[in-house]
C-alpha positions in Angstrom: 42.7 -5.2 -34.6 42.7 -8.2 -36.4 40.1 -8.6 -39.0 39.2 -12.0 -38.6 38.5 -11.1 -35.3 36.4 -8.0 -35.5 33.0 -9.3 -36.7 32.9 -11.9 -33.9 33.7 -9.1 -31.8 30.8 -6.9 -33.0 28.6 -9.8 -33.0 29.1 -10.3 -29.2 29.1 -7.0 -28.6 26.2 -6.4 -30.1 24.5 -9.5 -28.5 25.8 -8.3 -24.5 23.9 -4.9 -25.3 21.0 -6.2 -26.6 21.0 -8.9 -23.2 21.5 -5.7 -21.2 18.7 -3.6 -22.6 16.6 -6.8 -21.9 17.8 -7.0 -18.3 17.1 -3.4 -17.8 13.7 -3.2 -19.0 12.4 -6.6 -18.0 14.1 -7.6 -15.0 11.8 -10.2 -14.3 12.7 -12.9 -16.7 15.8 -13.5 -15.0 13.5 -14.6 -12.3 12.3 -18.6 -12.8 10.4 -18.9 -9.6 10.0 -18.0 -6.3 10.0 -20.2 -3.1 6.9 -20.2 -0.6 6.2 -20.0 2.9 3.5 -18.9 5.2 3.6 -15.9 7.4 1.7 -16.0 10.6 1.1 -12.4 12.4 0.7 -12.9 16.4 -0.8 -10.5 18.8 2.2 -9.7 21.1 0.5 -9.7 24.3 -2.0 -12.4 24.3 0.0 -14.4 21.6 -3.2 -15.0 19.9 -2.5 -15.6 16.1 -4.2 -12.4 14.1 -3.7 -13.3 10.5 -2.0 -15.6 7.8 -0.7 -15.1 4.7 0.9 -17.4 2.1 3.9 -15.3 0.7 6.3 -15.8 -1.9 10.2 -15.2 -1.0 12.2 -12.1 -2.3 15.5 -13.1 -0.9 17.8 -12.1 -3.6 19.0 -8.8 -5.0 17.0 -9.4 -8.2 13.8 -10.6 -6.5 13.6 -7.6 -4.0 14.0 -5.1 -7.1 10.8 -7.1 -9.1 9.2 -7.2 -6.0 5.2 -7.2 -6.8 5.3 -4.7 -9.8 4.5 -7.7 -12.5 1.9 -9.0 -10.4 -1.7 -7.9 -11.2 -3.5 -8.6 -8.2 -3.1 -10.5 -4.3 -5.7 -12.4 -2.7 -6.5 -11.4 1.1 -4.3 -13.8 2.1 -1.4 -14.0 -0.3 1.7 -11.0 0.1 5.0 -11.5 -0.7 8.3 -11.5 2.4 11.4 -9.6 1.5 14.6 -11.0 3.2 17.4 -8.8 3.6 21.1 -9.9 4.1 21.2 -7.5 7.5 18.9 -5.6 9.4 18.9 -2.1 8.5 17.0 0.6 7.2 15.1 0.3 4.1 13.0 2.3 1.4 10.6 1.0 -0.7 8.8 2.4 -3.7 5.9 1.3 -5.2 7.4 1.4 -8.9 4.9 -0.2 -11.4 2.4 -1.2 -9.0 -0.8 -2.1 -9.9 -2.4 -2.1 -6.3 -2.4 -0.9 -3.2 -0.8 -2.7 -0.3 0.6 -2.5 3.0 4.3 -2.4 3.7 5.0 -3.7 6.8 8.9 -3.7 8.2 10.0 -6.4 10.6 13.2 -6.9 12.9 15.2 -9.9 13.2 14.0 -11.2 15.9 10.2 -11.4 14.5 8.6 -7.8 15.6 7.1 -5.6 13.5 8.5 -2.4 13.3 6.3 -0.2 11.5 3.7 -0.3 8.9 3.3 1.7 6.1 0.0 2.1 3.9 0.9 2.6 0.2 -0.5 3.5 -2.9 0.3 2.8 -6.6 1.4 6.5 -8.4 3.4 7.4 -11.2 6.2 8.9 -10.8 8.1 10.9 -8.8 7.7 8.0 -6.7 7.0 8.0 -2.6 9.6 6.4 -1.0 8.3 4.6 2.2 10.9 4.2 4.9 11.0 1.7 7.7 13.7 -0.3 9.9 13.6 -4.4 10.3 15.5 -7.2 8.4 12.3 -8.2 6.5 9.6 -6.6 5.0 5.9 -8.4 4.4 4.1 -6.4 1.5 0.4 -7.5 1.5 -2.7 -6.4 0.2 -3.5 -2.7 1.5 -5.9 -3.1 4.5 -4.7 -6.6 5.8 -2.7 -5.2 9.0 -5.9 -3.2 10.0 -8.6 -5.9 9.1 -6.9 -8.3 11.3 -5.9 -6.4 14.1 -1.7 -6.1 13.1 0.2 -3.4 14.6 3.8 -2.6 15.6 4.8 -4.7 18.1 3.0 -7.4 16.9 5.4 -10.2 15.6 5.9 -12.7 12.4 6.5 -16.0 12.2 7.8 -18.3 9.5 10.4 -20.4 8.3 12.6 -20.0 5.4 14.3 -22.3 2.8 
């Protein structure tokens, strides 16, 4: 190689690992912000509306990964919507969580699917499995204070 061109070299090199190990153990600070909507949970036979929730948007690889772990706490009313490219099956962790919550998986069309109770733990981690296109995580307890069960559907809108 060169020698005028092998300390720039190292120099980049150096800096892409030290990016990388950055990345990899803060993920979250390539995250600037996250949109809003609200969710609104509705009683599937008498279409009466159950609960709200103001939620932020995980619609991008990056986003879903972060998910809640740097937050510290939700309000009752606050949770945050996972959108997923296709519907599918899904697992979810609860990897540096700092509260309980409930994971509730939702189909395309709106229905919920199933809901799963969840717990913070160390690891190994619990992986909580469910089937939908989006996934509601909100504080633990929500779905059963208000009456939310599969079946059940969600609406909002998205950016």
């Amino acid at each position: 190689m060169n020698p005028r061109f092998r300390a720039p070299l190292t120099v980049l090199i150096v800096v892409f690992v030290f990016a990388a190990l950055v990345i990899a153990t803060a993920p979250s600070i390539l995250i600037s912000s996250y949109e809003t909507t609200t969710v609104e949970a509705t009683d599937a036979e008498t279409a009466e509306t159950l609960a709200t929730a103001e939620v932020r948007i995980a619609d991008g690889p990056m986003k879903r990964y972060v998910g809640l772990s740097t937050t510290e706490e939700l309000a009752a009313d606050e949770g945050m919507l996972f959108v997923h490219p296709d519907p599918g099956e899904y697992d979810y962790v609860m990897r540096d969580m700092a509260f309980a919550i409930d994971i509730v998986f939702v189909a395309a069309d709106g229905e919920i699917t199933s809901i799963r109770e969840a717990e913070p733990e160390s690891r190994p981690l619990t992986t909580y499995e469910g089937t939908g296109r989006y996934v509601l995580e909100v504080p633990r307890g929500w779905s059963a204070d208000n009456g939310v069960e599969p079946g059940d559907t969600l609406e909002f809108d998205l950016p």
